[in-house]
N, C-alpha and C positions, 0 to 999 in steps of 0.2 A: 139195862145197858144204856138205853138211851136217855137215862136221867141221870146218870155218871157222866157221859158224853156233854149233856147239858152242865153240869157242875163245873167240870174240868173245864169246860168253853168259856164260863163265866169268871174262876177262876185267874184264867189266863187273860180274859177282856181286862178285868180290873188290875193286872201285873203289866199289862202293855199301855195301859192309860195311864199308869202311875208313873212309868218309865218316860212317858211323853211328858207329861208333868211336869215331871220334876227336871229334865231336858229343858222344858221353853222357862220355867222360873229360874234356871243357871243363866240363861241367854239374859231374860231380866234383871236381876236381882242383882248378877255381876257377884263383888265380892262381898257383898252382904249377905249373900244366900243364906249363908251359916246360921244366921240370926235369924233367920225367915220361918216364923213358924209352918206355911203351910209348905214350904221347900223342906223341914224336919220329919214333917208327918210321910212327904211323898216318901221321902228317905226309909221311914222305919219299913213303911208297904213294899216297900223291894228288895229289903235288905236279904229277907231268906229267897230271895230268887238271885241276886247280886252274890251272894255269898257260895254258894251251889258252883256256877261260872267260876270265880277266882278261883275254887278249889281244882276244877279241872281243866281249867288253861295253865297252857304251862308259864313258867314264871318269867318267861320275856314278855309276857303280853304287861303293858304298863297299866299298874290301875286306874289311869282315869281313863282308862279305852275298854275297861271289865263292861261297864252299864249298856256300851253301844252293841258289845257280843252277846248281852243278856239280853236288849232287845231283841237283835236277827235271832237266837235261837226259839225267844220265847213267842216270835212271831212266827215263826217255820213249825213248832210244835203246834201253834194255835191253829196254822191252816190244816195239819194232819188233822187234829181231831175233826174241826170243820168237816172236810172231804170224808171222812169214816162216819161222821153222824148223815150226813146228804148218803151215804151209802148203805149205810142202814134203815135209813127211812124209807128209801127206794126200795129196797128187799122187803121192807114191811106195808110196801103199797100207801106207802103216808099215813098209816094206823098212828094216830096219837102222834104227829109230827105237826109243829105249827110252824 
């Protein structure tokens, strides 16, 4: 369990840094983003977390306000698992928790 927990955690770290990423290269890049190879790549890395969101927001939510709702959720999930792995570890007495 705790090495799902771990997975999931790391999963979610690298979908929230991608999410920041690709946020500060739009602040940069301005209107050339489009053409910005590593502003493509953040792209591709959130697309299935980006994608997920638009499907269950409803359809007044404007897409370019989809990424900022896929950060808050993917950041509100990231501290669930957090608080549930610190919770299991503590029930396991810190067996195999680093």
């Amino acid at each position: 369990m705790l090495t799902l927990l771990n997975l999931l955690q790391l999963v979610l770290y690298i979908a929230l840094l991608a999410l920041l990423g690709q946020g500060l290269l739009y602040l940069l890049a301005g209107a050339k983003r489009d053409t910005n190879l590593f502003y493509q790549l953040l792209r591709i890395l959130t697309k299935p977390f980006t994608a997920v969101v638009r499907k269950l927001t409803p359809s007044k939510v404007a897409d370019r306000h989809v990424p900022f709702v896929t950060f808050g959720a993917l950041l509100l999930i990231y501290l669930v698992v957090t608080f549930e792995k610190l919770s299991l570890c503590v029930s396991l007495y810190m067996v195999g928790c680093r």
